[in-house]
N, C-alpha and C positions, 0 to 999 in steps of 0.2 A: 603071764596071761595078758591077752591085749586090753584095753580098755574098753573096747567093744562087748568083749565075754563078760569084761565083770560086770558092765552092766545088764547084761543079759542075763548073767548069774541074783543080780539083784533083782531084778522082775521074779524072776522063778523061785530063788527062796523067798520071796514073797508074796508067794502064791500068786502071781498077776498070772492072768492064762489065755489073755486075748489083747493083743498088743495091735491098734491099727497105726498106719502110718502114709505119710505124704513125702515122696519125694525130696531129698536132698542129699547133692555130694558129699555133705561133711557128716552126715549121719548115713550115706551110704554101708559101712561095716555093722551098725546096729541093725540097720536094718537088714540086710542078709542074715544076720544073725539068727533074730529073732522070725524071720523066714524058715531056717533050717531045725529051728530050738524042736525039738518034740514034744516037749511039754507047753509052748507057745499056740494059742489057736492067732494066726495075722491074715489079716485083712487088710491091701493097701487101699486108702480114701483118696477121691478126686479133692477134696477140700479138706477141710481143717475142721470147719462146722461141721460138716458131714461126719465127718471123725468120731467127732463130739457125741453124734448121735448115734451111730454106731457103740464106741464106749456106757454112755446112757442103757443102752438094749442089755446091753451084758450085763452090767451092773445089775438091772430088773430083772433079769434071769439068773444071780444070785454068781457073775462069775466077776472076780477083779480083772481090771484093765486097765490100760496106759495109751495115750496116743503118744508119736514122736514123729514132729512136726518144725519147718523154719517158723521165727518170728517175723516173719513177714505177713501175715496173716492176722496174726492177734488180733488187727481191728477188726476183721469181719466175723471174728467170732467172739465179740466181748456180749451180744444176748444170747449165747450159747452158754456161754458161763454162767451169765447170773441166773438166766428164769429157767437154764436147767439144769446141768451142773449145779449151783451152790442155792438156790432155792430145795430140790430134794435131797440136800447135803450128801452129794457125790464124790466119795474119794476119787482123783483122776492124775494121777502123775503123769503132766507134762514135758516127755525129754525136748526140749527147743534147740536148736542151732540157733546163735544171737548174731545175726549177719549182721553189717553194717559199723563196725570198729574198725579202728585202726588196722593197716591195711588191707580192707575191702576192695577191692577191685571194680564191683559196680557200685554204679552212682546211686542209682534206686534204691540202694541195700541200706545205703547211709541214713535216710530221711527216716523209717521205720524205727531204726536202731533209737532214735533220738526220744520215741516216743515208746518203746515198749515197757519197759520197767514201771511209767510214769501210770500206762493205762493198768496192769497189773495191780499195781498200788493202786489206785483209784477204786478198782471193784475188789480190794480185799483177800488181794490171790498170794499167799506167803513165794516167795520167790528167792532162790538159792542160784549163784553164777561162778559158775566153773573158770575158771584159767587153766589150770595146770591138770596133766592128767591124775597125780595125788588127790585132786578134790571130788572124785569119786571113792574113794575111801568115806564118805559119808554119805553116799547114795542110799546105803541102806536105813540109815537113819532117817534119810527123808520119805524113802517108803514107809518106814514104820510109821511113822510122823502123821502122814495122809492118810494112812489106812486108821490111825488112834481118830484121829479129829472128824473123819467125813467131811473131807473139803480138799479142791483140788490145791496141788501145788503147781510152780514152774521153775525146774531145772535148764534154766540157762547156760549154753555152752559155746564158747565164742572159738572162732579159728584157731586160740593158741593152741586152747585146751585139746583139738584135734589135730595139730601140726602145721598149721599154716593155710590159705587160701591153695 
């Protein structure tokens, strides 16, 4: 099974039912995925925040959700996270592509990378980073994990983890 399914498979046995997402090559196969999933309601977001807010909605309509999203963004949505996301103690599992490592290709990808972990950790966001494709064998433990707590996490996922740039 590819790595894309299991992770698709772990939103749905986890009942996640509304998955939005933003553009990106290295999450390209999740994302189709959870496009085709039938038990999937997706919604692609112009942003990231907007994501956030969309997820939000569901959530208050009593359904789980997931955004999957680059971390190139993260900074523009760190008062998305705290005054809504983890102020109304919002389960939201974050899948991320972690651009900007070792062989990165653009230059712009590199400068975010250096600061993503660091802002995460600052507002109190538990954060898991994939390497190898094995380290989804714990996906589902970190769904369980956020749906116990009501608090978002972030699944970091760098180029190895999806085969290269």
């Amino acid at each position: 099974m590819s790595v894309d399914n299991v992770i698709i498979d772990g939103f749905v046995n986890n009942k996640v039912e509304f998955i939005t997402t933003v553009p990106c090559k290295q999450l390209g196969g999740v994302i189709d995925a959870a496009e085709k999933h039938p038990d999937i309601y997706h919604i692609p977001s112009n942003k990231e925040d907007e994501g956030m807010g969309l997820c939000a909605g569901a959530f208050m309509g009593g359904k789980r959700s997931a955004i999957i999203m680059q971390n190139t963004a993260i900074g523009v949505t760190i008062n998305t996270l705290v005054t809504l996301t983890q102020y109304y103690r919002m389960p939201l599992p974050m899948l991320i592509s972690y651009r900007g490592e070792l062989g990165e290709p653009v230059a712009c990808q590199a400068e975010m990378a250096v600061h993503t972990k660091a802002l995460l950790a600052q507002i109190n966001i538990p954060t898991y980073h994939f390497h190898k494709q094995s380290d989804a064998d714990e996906f589902d433990k970190i769904l369980k994990y956020t749906f116990m707590c009501n608090k978002p996490v972030a699944i970091l996922t760098d180029a190895s983890f999806w085969g290269g740039y």
